[in-house]
N, C-alpha and C positions, 0 to 999 in steps of 0.2 A: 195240167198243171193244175158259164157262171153267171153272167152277166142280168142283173133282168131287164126288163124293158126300161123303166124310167132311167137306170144306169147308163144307157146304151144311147135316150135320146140325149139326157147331158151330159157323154160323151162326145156326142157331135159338135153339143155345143161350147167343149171347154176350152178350146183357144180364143174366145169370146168372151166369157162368162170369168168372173173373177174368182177362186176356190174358195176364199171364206165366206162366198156370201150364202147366207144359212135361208134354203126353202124355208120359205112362212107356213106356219101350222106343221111342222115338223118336230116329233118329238125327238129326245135327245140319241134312242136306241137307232130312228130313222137316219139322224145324221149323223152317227159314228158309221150305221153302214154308206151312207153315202161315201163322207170321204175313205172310207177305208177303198172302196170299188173303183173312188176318181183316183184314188195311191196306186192301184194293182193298173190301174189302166194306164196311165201316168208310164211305170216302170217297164209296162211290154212294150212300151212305146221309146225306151230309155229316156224319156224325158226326166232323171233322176230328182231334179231340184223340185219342178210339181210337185213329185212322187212322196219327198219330204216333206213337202207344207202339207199337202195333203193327210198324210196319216199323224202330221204332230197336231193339226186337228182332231184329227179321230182319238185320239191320244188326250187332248187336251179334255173331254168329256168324258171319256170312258180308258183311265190307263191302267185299268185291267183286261179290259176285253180281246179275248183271245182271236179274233179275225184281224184286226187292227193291228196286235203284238206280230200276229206269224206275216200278216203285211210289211210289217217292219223290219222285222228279222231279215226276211226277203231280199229288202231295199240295203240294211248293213251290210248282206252280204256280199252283193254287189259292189257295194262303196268300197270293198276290201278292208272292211271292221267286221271279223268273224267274231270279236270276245262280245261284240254290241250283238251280233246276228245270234249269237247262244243265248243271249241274255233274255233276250226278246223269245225265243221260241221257249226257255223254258217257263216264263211269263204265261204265254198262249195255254198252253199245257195244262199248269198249275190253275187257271183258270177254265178249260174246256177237256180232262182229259182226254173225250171221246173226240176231241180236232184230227182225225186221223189224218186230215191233208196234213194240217200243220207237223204232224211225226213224222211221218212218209218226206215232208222237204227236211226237216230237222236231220233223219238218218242220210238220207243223200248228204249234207252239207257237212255234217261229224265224217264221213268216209271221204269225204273230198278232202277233207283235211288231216285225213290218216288216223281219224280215230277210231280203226274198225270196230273195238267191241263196244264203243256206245253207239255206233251207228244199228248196228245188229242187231242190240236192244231195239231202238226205236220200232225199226222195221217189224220186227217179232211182235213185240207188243202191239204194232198197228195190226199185225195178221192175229192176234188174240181178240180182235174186237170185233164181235159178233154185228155192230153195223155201220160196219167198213166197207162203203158200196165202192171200193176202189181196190179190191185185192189183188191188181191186176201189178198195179204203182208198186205196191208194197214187197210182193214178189220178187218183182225185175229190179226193185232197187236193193232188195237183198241179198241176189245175185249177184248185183256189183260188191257190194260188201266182202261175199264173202269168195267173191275173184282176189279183191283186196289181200286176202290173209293165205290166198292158195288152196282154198278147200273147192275144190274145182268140181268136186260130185256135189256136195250142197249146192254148189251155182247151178249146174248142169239140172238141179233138180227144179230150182227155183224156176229159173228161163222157163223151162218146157211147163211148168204149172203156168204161167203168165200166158203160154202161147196158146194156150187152151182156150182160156177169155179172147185174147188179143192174136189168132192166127194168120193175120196180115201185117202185124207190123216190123214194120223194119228193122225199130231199135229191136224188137226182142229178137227177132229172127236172126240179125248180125251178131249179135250176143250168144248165139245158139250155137252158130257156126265159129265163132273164135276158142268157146271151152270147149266146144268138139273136138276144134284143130291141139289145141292144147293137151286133150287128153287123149291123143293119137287116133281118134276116130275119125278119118278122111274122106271115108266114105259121105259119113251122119254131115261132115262138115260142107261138102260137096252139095249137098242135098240143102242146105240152111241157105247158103250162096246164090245156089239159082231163086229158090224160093224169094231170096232176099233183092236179088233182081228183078223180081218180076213186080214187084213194088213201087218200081220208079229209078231214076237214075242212082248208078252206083256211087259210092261215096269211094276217095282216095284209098281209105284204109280198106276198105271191102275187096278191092282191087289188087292189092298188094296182097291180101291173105287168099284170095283166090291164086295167086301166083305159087304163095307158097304152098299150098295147099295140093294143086295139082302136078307139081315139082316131085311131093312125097308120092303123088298117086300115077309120075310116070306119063302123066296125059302132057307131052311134047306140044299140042296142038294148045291145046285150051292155056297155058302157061301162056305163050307166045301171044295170044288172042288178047288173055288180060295185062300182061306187058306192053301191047301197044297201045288198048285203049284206056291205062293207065298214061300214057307218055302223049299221047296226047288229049287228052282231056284234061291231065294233071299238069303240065310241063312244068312247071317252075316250082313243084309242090317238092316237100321230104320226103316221101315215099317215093319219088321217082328217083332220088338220091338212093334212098334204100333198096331201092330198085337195082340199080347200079352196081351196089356193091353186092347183092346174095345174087345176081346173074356173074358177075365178077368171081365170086368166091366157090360160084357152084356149091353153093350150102342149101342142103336138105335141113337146116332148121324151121 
């Protein structure tokens, strides 16, 4: 998605400690980054109403400061106020262009909300910044992007550049194996699946496109294997419903 040390001990101490109260001999740049770190700590914690005092402090000293802005955008978007979460990251931006965290969440959060081409932008522009020590982010989330719009070789391109940096992870690796499946490579996608297994436990969806997956590729065994340990480990989940109906329909989709 950091922390340093002092952040970290009065993290421990913040169910204690009141948020306005401003460390003595702190200058104003110290305690915007405080509370911006007690907001970002606040929020993975969903404790969302800290989360707010917190950065309208940071806010209150600094309502330009782009760590603060893209903290906040953060928290709006959360709150399900995405016109306040745009507001705030173009804020961050207009203030830090080189924020490439902040563009990397900015194009995620435009594609969640079906605005491929300005998510695509962002992402692009974060991979034009020569120091973007996160190319890994910007990659994989412009693979999502441009899964969004159907250009299924661009994603296909993006994922596999991401998996370069990142060759154990899950998200990219399930993402490898779903444009695969999509663009009728069963094999490639076969091969993303275990790999993405060996990661840790399988997730619902990963299980259901394993099904599908080796349904296209005729493996009677391996279908049957991830069908059951979808049904039980999912019971009460959609995919087990969806389960249902393409074992039902005998659909090779």
């Amino acid at each position: 998605m950091r922390l340093v040390a002092v952040f970290f001990g009065l993290m421990m101490l913040a169910g204690c400690a009141a948020v306005q109260d401003n460390p003595p001999g702190w200058d104003d740049s110290q305690r915007v980054e405080l509370y911006t770190r007690l907001g970002l700590g606040y929020l993975k914690q969903d404790r969302l109403s800290a989360s707010l005092e917190a950065l309208e402090e940071a806010l209150a000293i600094a309502p330009q400061n782009s760590a603060a802005n893209h903290a906040m955008a953060l928290l709006r978007f959360k709150l399900g106020d995405p016109a306040q979460a745009r507001r705030r990251f173009r804020i961050s931006l207009a203030s830090d262009p080189g924020n490439f965290g902040a563009r990397n969440d900015f194009g995620t959060v435009l594609c969640e909300l079906g605005a491929w081409a300005d998510g695509i932008q962002q992402f692009r522009a974060a991979l034009d910044d020569p120091f973007n020590t996160a190319v890994y982010r910007s990659q994989f989330g412009l693979g999502l992007c441009l899964m969004g719009v159907s250009d299924l070789i661009g994603a296909q391109d993006q994922f596999r550049a991401a998996l370069v940096s990142r060759p154990n992870s899950s998200a990219i690796l399930y993402q490898c194996a779903v444009v695969s499946f999509n663009l009728g490579e069963n094999l490639s996608a076969r091969a993303f699946l275990e790999r993405y297994f060996g990661t840790g436990p399988a997730s619902a969806d990963s299980l259901l496109l394993g099904v599908r997956n080796e349904q296209k590729l005729g493996a009677k065994d391996l279908v049957v294997q991830y069908a059951s340990k979808l049904r039980s480990d999912y019971p009460a989940s959609e995919q087990v419903e969806e389960l249902r109906a393409f074992m039902v329909g005998g659909s090779n989709d």
